[in-house]
C-alpha atoms as one frame of an Amber mdcrd trajectory, in Angstrom:
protein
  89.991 139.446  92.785  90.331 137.341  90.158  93.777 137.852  89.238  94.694
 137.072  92.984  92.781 133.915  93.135  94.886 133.058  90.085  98.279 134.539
  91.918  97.679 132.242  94.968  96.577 128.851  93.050  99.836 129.430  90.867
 101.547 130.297  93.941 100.272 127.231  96.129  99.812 124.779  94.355  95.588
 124.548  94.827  92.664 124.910  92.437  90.950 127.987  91.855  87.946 126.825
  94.190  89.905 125.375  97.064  91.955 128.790  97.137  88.729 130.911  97.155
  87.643 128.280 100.131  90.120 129.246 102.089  89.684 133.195 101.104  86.345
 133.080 102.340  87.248 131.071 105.358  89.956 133.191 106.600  88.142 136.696
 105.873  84.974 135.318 108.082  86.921 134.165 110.705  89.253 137.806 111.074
  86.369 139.851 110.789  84.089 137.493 112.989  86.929 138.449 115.867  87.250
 142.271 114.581  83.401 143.031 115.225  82.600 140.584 117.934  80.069 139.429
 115.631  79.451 136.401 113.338  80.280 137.430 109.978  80.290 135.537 106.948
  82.026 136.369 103.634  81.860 134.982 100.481  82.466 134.839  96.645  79.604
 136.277  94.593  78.975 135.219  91.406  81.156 138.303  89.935  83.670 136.718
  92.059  83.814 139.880  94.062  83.572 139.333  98.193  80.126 140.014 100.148
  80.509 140.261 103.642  77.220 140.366 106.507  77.526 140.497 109.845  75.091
 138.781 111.945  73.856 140.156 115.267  71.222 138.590 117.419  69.188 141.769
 119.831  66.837 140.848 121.444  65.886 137.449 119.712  65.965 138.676 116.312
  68.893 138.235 114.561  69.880 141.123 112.405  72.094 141.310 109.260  73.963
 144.000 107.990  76.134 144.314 104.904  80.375 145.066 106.306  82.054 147.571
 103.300  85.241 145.739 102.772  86.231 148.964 101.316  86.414 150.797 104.229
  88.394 148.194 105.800  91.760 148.420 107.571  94.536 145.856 108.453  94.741
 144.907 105.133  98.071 143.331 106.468  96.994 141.124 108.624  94.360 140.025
 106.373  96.900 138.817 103.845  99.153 137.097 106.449  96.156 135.059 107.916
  95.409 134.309 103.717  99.150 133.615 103.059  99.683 131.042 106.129  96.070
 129.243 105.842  96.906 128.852 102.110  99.897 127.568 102.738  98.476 125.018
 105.515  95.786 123.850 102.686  98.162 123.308 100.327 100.622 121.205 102.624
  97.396 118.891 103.721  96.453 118.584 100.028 100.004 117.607  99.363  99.821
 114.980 102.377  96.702 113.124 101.077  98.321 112.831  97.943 102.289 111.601
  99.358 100.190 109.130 102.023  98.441 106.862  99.486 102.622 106.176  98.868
 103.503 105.118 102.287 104.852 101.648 102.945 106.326 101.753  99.364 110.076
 101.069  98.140 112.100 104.219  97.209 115.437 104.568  96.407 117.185 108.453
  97.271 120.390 109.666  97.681 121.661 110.342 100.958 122.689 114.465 101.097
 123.551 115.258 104.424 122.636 115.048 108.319 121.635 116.934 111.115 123.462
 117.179 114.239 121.493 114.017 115.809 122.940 112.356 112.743 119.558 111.881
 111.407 119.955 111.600 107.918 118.439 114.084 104.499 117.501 111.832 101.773
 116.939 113.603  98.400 114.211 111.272  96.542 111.475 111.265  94.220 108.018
 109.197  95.596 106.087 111.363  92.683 108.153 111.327  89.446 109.937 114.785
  88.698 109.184 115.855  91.644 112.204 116.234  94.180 111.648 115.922  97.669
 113.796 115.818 100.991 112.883 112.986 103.094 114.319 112.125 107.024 115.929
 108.604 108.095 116.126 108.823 111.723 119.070 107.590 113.294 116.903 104.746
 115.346 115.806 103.404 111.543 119.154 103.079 110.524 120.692  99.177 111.207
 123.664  99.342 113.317 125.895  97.566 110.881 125.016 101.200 108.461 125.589
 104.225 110.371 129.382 104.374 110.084 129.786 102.518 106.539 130.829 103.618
 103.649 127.629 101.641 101.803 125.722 104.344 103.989 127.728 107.615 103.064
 126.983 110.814 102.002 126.378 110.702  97.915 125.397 106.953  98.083 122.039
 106.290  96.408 119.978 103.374  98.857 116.982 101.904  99.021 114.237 103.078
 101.537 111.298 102.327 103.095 108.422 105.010 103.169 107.404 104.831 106.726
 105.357 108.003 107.487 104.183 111.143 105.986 102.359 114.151 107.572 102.039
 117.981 107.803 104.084 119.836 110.752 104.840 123.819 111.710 108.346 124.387
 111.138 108.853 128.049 112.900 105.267 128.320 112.307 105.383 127.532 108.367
 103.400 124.460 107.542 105.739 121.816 105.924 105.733 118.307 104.650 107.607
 115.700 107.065 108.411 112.673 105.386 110.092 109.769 107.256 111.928 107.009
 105.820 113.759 103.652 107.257 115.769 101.002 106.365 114.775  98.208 109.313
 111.505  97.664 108.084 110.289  94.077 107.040 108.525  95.740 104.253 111.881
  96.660 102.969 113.009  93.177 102.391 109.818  92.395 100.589 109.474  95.600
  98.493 112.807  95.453  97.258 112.745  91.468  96.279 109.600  92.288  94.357
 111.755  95.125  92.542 114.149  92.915  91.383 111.141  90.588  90.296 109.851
  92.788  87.675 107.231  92.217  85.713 106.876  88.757  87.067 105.992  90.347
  90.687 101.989  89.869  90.732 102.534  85.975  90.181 103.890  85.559  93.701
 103.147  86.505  97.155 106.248  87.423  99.405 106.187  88.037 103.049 109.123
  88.718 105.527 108.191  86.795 108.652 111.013  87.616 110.479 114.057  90.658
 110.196 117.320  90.698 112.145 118.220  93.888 111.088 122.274  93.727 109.509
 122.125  89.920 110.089 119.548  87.768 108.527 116.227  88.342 106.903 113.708
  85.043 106.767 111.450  85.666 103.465 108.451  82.949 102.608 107.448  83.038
  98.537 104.451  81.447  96.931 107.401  80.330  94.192 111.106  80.030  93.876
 112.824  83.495  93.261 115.648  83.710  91.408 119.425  83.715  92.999 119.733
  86.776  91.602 117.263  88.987  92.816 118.272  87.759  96.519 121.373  88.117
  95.747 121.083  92.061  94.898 118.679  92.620  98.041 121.486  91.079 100.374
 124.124  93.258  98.923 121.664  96.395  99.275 120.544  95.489 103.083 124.243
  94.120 103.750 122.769  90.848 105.622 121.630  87.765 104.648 118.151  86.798
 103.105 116.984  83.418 103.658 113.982  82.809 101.021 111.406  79.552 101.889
 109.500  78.327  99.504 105.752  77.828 100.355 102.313  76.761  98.287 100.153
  79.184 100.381  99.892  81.297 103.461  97.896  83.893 104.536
């Protein structure tokens, strides 16, 4: 058992105690429906299963050891295994991708599908390539049929949303992506800012998406770095400087 606790962490990405979690979970809830019973299985110290079957007569509850030797449907037991593991390992991958949301990342557009939704090709953990969706209704009108929005162009994105779904019944990673965001604007002036980022506070009060962008900062940022965000978005940033707001 060992050796396949080891096969399915290597496999799926989970540590050796959240893939013998999910063992024990899925063998107590086939057999539970198999004998009509409550039965609960887990890891012994040996790290060999131990399965007992609960049965209440009469007011007493009785328990009685289940041979998983003798068991059959070996099959379905590692199909249930295979697609639970695979559903904890997508959830443990979508805590880790959500504390990224609402972040700037830039990915290279790859393709679309036939709602011209777009496949972005980026990297929110580094060295680790991901395919990300830009809907069509978070693309600015003044994109969708330019050539600064073209297949094999790298852009900038905002991380809107990430979450598990079932894909033909195989749990996968959904990430979503825009461009229209107001977070956008501010993300990507900071980006230009550098190092010198934490000494100002930005905020995009208002977005025209394509048009104009209206930006306060706590100081004055430099021509450049508005300069490279308006070429990016393809509209116009207007930057106000302000002592303070909220």
């Amino acid at each position: 058992m060992n050796k396949i606790i080891t096969t399915f962490t290597g496999k799926y990405g989970l540590t050796k105690s959240e893939a013998m979690v999910e063992i024990e979970k899925v063998f107590s809830s086939v057999l539970s429906q198999w004998y009509h019973l409550e039965v609960m299985v887990f890891f012994r110290e040996d790290l060999k299963l131990e399965a007992v079957a609960y049965d209440k007569t009469g007011g007493v509850t009785m328990q009685r050891i289940v041979d998983l030797r003798e068991l059959r449907g070996s099959k379905t037991l590692q199909r249930h295994l295979e697609i639970n593991l695979a559903k904890a390992a997508v959830l443990k991958l979508t805590q880790l991708y959500k504390t990224h949301e609402k972040e700037l990342h830039w990915g290279e557009i790859i393709g679309c599908d036939s709602e011209m939704n777009l496949h972005v090709e980026t990297e929110i953990i580094p060295g680790k390539k991901v395919i990300a969706t830009c809907p069509l209704n978070r693309i600015g009108l003044h994109e969708r049929e330019s050539q600064h929005f073209s297949i094999g162009q790298k852009r900038a994105f905002h991380l809107r949303r990430v979450e598990p779904v079932l894909l033909n019944d195989t749990p996968r990673l959904k990430i979503v992506v825009d461009r229209v965001s107001k977070t956008l604007v501010e993300t990507l002036l900071r980006n230009h800012l550098g190092c010198d980022t934490e000494k100002v506070k930005i905020h995009c009060a208002k977005r025209y998406v394509g048009h104009k962008s209206f930006v306060l900062a706590t100081r004055r940022l430099p021509k450049s770095a508005i300069i490279a965000v308006t070429q990016e978005l393809q509209e116009r940033v207007q930057v106000r400087f302000v002592e303070n707001f909220g």
